[in-house]
C-alpha positions in Angstrom: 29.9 -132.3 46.1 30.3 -136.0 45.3 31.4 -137.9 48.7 34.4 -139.9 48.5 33.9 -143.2 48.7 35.5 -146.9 50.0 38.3 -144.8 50.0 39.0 -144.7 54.0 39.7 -148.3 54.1 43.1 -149.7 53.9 45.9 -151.2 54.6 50.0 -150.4 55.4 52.4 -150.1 54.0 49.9 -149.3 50.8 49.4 -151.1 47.9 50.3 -149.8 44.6 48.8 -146.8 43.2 45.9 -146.9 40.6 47.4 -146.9 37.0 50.8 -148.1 38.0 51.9 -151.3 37.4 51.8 -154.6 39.4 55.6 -155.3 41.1 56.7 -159.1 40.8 57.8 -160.8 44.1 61.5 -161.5 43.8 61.9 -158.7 41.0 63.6 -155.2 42.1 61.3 -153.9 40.0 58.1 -155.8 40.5 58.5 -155.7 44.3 54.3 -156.6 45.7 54.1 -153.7 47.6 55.6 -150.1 46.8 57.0 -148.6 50.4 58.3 -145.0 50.4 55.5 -142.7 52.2 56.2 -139.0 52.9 54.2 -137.0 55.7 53.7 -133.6 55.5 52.4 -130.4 56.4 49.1 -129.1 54.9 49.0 -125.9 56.5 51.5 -123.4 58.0 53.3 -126.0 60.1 52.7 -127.2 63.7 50.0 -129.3 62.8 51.0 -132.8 64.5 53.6 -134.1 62.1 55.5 -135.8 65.0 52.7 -137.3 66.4 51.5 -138.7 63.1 55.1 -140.0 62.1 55.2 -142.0 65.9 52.5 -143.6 65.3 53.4 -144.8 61.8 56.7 -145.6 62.7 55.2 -148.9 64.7 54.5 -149.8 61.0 57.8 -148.9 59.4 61.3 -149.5 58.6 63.1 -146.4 58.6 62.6 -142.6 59.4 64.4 -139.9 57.6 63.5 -136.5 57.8 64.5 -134.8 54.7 64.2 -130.9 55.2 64.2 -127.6 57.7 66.6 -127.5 60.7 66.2 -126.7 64.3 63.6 -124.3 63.5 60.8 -126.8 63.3 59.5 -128.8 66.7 57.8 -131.9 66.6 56.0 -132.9 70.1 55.3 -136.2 71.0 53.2 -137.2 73.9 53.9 -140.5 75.0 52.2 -142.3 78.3 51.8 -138.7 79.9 55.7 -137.8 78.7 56.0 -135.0 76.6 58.8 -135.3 74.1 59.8 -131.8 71.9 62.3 -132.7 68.6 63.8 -129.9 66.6 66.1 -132.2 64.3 65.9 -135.5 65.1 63.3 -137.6 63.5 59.9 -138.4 65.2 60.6 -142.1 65.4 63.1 -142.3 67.6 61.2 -143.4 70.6 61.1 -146.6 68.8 64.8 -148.2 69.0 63.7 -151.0 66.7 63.6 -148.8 63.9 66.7 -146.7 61.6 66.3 -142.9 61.7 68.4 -140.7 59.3 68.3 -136.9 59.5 69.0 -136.8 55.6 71.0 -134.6 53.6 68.5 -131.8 53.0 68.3 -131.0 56.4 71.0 -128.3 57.9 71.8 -128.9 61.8 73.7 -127.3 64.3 75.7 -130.1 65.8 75.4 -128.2 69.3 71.8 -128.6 69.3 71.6 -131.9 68.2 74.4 -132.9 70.9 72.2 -131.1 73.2 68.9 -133.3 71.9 70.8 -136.6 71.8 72.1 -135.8 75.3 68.4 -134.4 76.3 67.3 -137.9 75.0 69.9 -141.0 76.4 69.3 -139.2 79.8 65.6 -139.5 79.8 66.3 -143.7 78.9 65.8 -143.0 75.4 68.3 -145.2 73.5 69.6 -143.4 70.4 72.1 -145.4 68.7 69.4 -146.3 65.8 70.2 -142.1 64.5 72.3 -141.8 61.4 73.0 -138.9 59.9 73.9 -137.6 56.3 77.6 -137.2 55.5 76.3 -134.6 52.8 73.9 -132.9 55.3 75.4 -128.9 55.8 76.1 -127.1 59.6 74.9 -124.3 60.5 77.7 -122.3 62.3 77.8 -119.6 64.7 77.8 -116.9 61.6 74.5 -118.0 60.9 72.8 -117.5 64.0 74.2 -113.9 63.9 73.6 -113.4 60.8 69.9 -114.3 60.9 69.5 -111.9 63.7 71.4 -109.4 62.0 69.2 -109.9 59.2 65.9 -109.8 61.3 67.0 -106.6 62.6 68.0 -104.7 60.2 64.4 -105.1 58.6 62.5 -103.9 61.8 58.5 -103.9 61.0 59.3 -105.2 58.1 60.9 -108.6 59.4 59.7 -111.9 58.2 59.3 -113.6 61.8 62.1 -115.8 61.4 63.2 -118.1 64.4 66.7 -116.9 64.4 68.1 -120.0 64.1 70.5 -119.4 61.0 69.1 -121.7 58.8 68.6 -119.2 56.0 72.2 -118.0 55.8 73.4 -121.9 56.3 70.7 -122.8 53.0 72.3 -119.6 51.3 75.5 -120.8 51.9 75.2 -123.9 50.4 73.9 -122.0 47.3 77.2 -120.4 47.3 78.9 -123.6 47.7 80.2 -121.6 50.7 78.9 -124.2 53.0 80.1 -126.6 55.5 79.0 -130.5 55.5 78.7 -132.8 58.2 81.9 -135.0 56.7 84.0 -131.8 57.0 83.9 -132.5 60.7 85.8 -135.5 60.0 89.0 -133.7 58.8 90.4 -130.5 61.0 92.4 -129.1 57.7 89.8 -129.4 55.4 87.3 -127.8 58.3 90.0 -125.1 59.4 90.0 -124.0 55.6 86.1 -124.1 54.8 85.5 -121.8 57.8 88.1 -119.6 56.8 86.6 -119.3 53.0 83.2 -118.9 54.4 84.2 -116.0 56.8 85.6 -114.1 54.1 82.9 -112.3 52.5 80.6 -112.3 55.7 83.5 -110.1 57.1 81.6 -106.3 56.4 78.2 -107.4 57.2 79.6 -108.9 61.2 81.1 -106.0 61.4 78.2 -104.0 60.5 76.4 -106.2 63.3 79.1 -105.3 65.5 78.7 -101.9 65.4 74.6 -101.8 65.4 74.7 -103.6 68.8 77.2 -101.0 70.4 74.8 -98.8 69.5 71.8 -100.0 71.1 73.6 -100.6 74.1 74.4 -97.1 74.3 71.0 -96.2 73.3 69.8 -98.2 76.5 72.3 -96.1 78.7 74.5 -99.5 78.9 78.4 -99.0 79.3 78.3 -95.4 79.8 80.1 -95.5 83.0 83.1 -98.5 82.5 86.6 -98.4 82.3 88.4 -98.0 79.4 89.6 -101.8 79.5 86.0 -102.9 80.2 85.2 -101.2 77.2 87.7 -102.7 75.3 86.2 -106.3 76.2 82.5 -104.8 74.9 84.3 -103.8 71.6 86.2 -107.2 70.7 85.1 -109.2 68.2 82.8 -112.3 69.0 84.8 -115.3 70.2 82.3 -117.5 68.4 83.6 -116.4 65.4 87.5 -116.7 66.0 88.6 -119.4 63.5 91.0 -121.5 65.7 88.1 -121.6 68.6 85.3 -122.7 65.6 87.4 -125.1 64.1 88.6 -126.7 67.8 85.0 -127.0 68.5 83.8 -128.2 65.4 86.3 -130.5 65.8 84.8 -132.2 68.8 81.4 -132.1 67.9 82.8 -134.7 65.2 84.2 -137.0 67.2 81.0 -137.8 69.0 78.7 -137.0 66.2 81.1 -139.7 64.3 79.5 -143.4 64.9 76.4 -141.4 63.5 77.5 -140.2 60.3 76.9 -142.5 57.3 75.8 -142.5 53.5 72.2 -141.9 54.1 70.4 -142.1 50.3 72.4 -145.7 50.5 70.3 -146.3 53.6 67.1 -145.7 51.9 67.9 -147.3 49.0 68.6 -150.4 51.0 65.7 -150.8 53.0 63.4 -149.7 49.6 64.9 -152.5 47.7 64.4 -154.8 49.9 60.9 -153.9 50.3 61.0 -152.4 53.6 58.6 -149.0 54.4 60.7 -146.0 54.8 59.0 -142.7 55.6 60.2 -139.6 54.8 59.5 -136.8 57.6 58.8 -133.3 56.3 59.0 -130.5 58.8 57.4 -127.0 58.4 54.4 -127.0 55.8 53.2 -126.8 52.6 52.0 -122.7 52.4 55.7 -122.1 54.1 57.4 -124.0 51.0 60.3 -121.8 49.4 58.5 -121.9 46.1 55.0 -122.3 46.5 54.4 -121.2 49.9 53.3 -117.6 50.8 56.7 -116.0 49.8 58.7 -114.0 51.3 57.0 -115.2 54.6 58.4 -118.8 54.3 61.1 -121.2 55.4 64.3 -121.6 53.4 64.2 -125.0 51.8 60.9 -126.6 50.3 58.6 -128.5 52.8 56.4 -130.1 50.1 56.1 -134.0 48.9 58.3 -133.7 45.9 61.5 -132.7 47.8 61.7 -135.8 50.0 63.7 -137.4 46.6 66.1 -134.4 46.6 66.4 -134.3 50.8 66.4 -137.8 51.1 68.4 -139.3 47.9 65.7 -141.2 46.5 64.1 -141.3 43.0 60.9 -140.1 42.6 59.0 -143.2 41.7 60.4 -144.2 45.6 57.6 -142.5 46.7 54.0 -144.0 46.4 52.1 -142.4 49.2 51.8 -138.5 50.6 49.9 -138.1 53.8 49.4 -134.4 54.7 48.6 -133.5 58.0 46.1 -130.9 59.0 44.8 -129.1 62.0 40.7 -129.0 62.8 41.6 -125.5 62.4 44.4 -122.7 61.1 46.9 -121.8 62.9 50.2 -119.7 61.6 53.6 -118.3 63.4 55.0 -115.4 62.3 54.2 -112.5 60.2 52.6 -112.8 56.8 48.9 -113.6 55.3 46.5 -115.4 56.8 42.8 -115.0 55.9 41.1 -117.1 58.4 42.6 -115.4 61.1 40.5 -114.4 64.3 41.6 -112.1 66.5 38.3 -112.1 69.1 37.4 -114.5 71.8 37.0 -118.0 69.3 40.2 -117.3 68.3 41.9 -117.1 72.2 40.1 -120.4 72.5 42.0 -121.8 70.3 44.6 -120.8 71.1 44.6 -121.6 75.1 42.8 -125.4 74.4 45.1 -126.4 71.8 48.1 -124.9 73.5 49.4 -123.1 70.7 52.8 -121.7 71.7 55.6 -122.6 69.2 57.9 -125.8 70.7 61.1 -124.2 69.6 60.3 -120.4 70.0 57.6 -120.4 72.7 56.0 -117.6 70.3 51.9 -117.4 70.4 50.6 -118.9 67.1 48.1 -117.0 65.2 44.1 -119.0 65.1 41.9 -119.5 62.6 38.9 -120.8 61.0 40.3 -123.8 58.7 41.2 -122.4 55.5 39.7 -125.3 52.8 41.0 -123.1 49.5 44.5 -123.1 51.1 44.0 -126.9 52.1 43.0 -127.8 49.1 45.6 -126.2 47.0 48.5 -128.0 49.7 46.6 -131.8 48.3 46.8 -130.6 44.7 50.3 -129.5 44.8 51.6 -132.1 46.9 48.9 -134.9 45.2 48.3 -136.2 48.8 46.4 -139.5 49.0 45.3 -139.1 52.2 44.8 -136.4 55.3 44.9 -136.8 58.5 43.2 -134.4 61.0 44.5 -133.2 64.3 43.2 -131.7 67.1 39.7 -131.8 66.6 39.2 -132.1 70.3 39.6 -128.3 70.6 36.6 -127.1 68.8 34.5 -128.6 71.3 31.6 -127.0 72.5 32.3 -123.8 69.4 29.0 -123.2 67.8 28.9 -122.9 64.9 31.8 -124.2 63.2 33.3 -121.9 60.0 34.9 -123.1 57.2 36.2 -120.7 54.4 35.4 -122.2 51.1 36.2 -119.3 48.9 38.4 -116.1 49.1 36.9 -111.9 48.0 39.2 -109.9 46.7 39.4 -106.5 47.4 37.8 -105.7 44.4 34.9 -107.9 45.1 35.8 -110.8 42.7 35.0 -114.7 43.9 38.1 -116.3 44.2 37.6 -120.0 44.6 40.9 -121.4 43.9 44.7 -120.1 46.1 45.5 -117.0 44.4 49.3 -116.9 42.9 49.9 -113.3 43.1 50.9 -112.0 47.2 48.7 -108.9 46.5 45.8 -110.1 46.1 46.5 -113.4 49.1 47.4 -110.4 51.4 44.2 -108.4 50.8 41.6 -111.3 50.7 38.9 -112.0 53.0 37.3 -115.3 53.7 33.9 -116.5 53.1 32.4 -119.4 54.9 30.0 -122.1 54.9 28.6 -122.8 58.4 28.3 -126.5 59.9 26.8 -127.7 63.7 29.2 -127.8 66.3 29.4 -130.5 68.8 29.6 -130.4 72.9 30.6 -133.7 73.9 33.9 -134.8 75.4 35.7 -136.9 72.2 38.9 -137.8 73.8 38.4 -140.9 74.7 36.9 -141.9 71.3 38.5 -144.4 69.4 36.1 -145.4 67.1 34.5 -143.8 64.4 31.0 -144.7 65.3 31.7 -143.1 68.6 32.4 -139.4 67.0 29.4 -137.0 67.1 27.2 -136.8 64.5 28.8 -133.2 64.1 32.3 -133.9 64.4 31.5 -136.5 61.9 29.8 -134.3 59.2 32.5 -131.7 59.8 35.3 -134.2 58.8 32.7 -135.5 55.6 32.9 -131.7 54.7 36.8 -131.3 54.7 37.3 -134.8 52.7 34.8 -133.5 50.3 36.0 -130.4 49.4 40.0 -130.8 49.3 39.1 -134.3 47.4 40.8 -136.9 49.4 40.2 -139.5 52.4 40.8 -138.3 56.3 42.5 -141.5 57.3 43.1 -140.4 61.2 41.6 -138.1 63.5 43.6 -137.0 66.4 41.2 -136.3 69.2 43.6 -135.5 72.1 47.7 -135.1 72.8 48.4 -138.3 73.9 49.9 -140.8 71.6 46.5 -143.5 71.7 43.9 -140.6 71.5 43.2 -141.3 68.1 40.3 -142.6 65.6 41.3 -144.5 62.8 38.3 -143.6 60.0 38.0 -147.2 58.0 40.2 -150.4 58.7 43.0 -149.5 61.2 46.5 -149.9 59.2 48.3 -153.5 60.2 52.1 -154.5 60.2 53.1 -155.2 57.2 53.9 -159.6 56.7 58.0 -160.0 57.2 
């Protein structure tokens, strides 16, 4: 393989990308440096977006996060502080900088009180957090719903977190849904819930009934009074209109001094040639379309969606950083070659602490899949990776990296196979590189990385075809290793 060269140094916010043409100081369209960078996830998710988007945010302008709801969880450590986000964006720790939650994301406005609250009383300053008029709610029928849902398919269940943001993304299919403005005016709210209720009404019933039966199942209620039983058997006061809407209501008025045209936001602080990055969450092999469906997330985690889930135009957008773990991990049910289920993989596991931040579910380990990696940089057309975690394969000799797929038929497969079939049945095939044994977490310095750690990183920038730009080599904010010329501030 040829190395990739000269291409780890560099500066921020980038440069213009090769082939496009030179901006003109003082010309919108000639601006000298092109600003909009989106981060996202090259793998199954949890791979250190948050981390990642802190530390770029000391080098930005604004922070929107354009996708996914309260089912993702950035962590951030900070100073020895741990910090867990589910929907708003990973730069808010820094109060000098404009975060949005955009308009592709859907929220529960109870958990986001709940994470704003969670946030002003630990000091953290949060009046920098706008949020997308346009941006849709999940309601108390989606939670249920997505249980219901979950349920209902048994073994077969996708490993959803329950969260309700698939029935809140199908409802704004159905143009059923509710929007962050609506909030604003109690008729207008009183009369969306109503509409939206309407043709839910035989499948919460149906939900209804299946959870009297389990509880009878489990012996519960056998003994009560008539009138207790009565209680068990009324419907959910979470879904009474008139208590909905009252409460809806409320969240609006605090949520209120946050709400604001977003897209106008961005386009604001592009034009004037500030840096705005967009914040995916989830990953790439989870995306709606492209990701290892019907095991996915609902909306589409990947590079191109920023300019739908943020407002912007697609020539906003000039560099894609993917983030990547040292190795695989995956929540959830569906494929995953490089899986180990034996001691390397309970290594992993324990070291890197892998227990999802908003379900507290084990994550699945594995070797680092380098097909599946390099299909997320093709599809995405990242221009640079950043690696996390390599701290945790410490002292595992030797390191495995799968560089093709076998099918069950025996055929080479050396490119991410489209059809599930043959994705669900494939095993991996690996090339072997040296482990290393020292302690790297207080590297910051490139020079200071094992030999091993080194050549490991060579082989992954090698394969999937583009630069590693930073190696995260512990939790902690600093514990970092910049490969090339550490990014600067760009001039005012």
């Amino acid at each position: 393989m040829a190395r990739i060269t000269g291409s780890r140094a560099g500066s921020w916010p980038p440069a213009a990308s090769p082939g496009r043409a030179t901006r003109v100081a003082g010309d919108r369209h000639n601006l000298p440096v092109m600003p909009g960078v989106v981060i996202v996830g090259a793998q199954w998710g949890d791979e250190g977006k948050g981390k990642v988007t802190d530390l770029l945010a000391d080098r930005t302008d604004v922070i929107v996060r354009f996708q996914g709801g309260n089912n993702a969880g950035h962590t951030i450590v900070r100073d020895g502080e741990t910090f867990k986000f589910h929907l708003i964006p990973s730069g808010i720790l820094h109060s000098d900088k404009t975060c949005a939650i955009g308009n592709g994301v859907v929220l529960d406005p109870r958990i986001l009180l709940e994470e704003i609250d969670g946030l002003r009383r630990r000091g953290v300053d949060v009046g920098n957090l706008r949020i997308s008029a346009n941006a849709h709610l999940i309601m108390p029928y989606h939670v249920l719903l997505d249980t219901a849902g979950e349920m209902k398919l048994g073994k077969l269940s996708l490993g959803t977190t329950r969260r309700g943001i698939g029935p809140c993304y199908a409802d704004k299919a159905l143009r059923l849904g509710i929007r962050v403005q609506d909030l604003l005016d109690e008729k207008i709210l009183r009369a969306k819930i109503r509409t939206a209720l309407e043709p839910k009404q035989q499948a919460l019933r149906e939900l209804s009934v299946r959870r009297r039966k389990l509880r009878k199942e489990a012996g519960e209620g056998a003994d009560r009074e008539g009138g207790e039983q009565a209680i068990e058997d009324a419907p959910d006061p979470r879904l009474d209109l008139h208590t909905m809407t009252e409460e809806h209501v409320s969240y609006g008025h605090r949520l209120e001094p946050h709400i604001a045209d977003t897209a106008r936001l961005c386009w604001d602080a592009l034009d004037a040639g500030k840096t705005v990055l967009f914040e995916g969450a989830q990953a790439t092999l989870l995306d709606l379309d492209h990701g290892t469906y019907p095991f996915v997330t609902s909306s589409n985690p990947i590079a191109g969606a920023a300019t739908v889930g943020a407002g912007v135009g697609p020539t906003d957008i000039d560099e894609v950083w993917g983030v990547a773990k040292a190795y695989a991990t995956r929540v959830g049910a569906g494929p995953f070659p490089t899986e180990l289920n034996e001691d390397v993989g309970r290594q992993l596991l324990e070291r890197g602490h892998e227990y999802g931040t908003t379900t507290g579910r084990e994550r699945r380990c594995g070797w680092i899949d380098l097909i599946a990696l390099r299909y997320a940089v093709r599809l995405n057309r990242m221009t640079a990776l950043t690696i996390t975690k390599l701290d945790v394969l410490r002292g595992i000799d030797p390191l495995r990296v799968a560089v093709r797929y076998r099918s069950k038929e025996g055929a080479i497969l050396d490119s991410f196979p489209y059809h599930q079939s043959i994705l669900h049945s494939a095993v991996a095939e690996y090339e072997e590189l040296p482990g290393f044994d020292a302690d790297i977490e207080g590297c910051r310095k490139e020079a200071e990385l094992p030999p091993q750690a080194r050549a490991y990183l060579d082989f992954i920038a090698d394969f999937v075809g583009v630069p590693i730009r930073l190696v995260g080599v512990g939790p902690d904010r600093e514990q970092i290793v910049w490969l090339g010329e550490e990014p600067t501030l760009r001039a005012a």
